[in-house]
C-alpha positions as CSV (number, residue, x, y, z in Angstrom):
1,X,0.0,0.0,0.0
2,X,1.2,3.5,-0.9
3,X,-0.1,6.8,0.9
4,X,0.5,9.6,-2.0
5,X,-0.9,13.2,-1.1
6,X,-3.4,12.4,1.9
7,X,-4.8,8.6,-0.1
8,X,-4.4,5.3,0.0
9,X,-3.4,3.9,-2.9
10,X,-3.2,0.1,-3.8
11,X,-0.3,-1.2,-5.7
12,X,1.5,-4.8,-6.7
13,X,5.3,-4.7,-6.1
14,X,6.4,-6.2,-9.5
15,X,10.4,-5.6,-8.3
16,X,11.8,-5.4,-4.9
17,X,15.7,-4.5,-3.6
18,X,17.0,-3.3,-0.6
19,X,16.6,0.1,-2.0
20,X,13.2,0.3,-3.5
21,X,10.6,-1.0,-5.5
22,X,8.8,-1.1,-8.9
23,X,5.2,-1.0,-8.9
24,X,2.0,-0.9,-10.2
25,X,0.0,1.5,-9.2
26,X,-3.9,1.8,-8.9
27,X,-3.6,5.4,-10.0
28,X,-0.7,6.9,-11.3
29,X,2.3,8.5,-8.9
30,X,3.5,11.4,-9.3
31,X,7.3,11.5,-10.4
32,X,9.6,13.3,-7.3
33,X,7.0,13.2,-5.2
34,X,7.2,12.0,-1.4
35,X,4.9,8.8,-0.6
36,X,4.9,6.6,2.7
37,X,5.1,2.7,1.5
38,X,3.9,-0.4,3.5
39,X,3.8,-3.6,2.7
40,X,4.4,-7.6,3.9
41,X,6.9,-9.5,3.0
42,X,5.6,-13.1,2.0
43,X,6.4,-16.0,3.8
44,X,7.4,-13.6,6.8
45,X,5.8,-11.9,9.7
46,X,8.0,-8.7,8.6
47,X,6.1,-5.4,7.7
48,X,8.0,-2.9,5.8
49,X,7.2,0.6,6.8
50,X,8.9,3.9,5.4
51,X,8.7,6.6,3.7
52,X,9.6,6.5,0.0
53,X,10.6,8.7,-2.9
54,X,8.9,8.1,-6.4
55,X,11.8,8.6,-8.9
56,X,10.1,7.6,-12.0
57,X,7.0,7.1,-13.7
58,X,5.8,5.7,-16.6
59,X,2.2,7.2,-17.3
60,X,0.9,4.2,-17.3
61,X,0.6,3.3,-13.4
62,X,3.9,1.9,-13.2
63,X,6.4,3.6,-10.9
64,X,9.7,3.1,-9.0
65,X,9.9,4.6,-5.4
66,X,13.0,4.9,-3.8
67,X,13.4,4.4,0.2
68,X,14.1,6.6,2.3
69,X,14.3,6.3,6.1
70,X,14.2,2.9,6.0
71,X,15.3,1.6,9.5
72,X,18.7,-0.3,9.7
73,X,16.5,-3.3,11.3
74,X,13.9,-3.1,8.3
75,X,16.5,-2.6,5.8
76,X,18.1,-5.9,7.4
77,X,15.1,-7.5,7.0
78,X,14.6,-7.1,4.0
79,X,17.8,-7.6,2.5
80,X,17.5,-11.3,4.5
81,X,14.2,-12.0,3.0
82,X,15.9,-11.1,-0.5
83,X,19.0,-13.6,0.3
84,X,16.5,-16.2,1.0
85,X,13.1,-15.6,-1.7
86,X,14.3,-13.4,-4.3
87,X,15.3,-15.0,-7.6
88,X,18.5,-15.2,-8.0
């Protein structure tokens, strides 16, 4: 889920890294805009909470958001889940 200007806005996570994401997006984001991102990672309890920077878009509901203030424990996390279910 992504909260862009005061709304929720749902959204499948088509890429992930330790440093953002690639989406698709119900409505489209806004390119340089600030969002706040959360989501679960599967097969995990973990929640990912932060706040995120959308540093592309593609018009077309697609969008990559960059993470920012991602907490050392969350960004460890994460990059564990990655080691263990991402593709390699």
């Amino acid at each position: 889920m992504i909260r862009a200007n005061d709304q929720k806005v749902c959204a499948i996570v088509f890429d992930l890294t330790a440093q953002g994401m690639a989406v698709r997006a119900a409505e489209t984001l806004v390119s340089n805009s600030l969002v706040d991102v959360w989501f679960s990672l599967p097969y995990s309890d973990r929640t990912i909470q932060c706040e995120g920077e959308v540093i592309w878009t593609d018009g077309m509901g697609r969008a990559g958001v960059r993470f920012l203030g991602l907490t050392d424990e969350a960004r460890r996390g994460l990059t564990e889940w990655l080691t263990q279910y991402a593709p390699a």
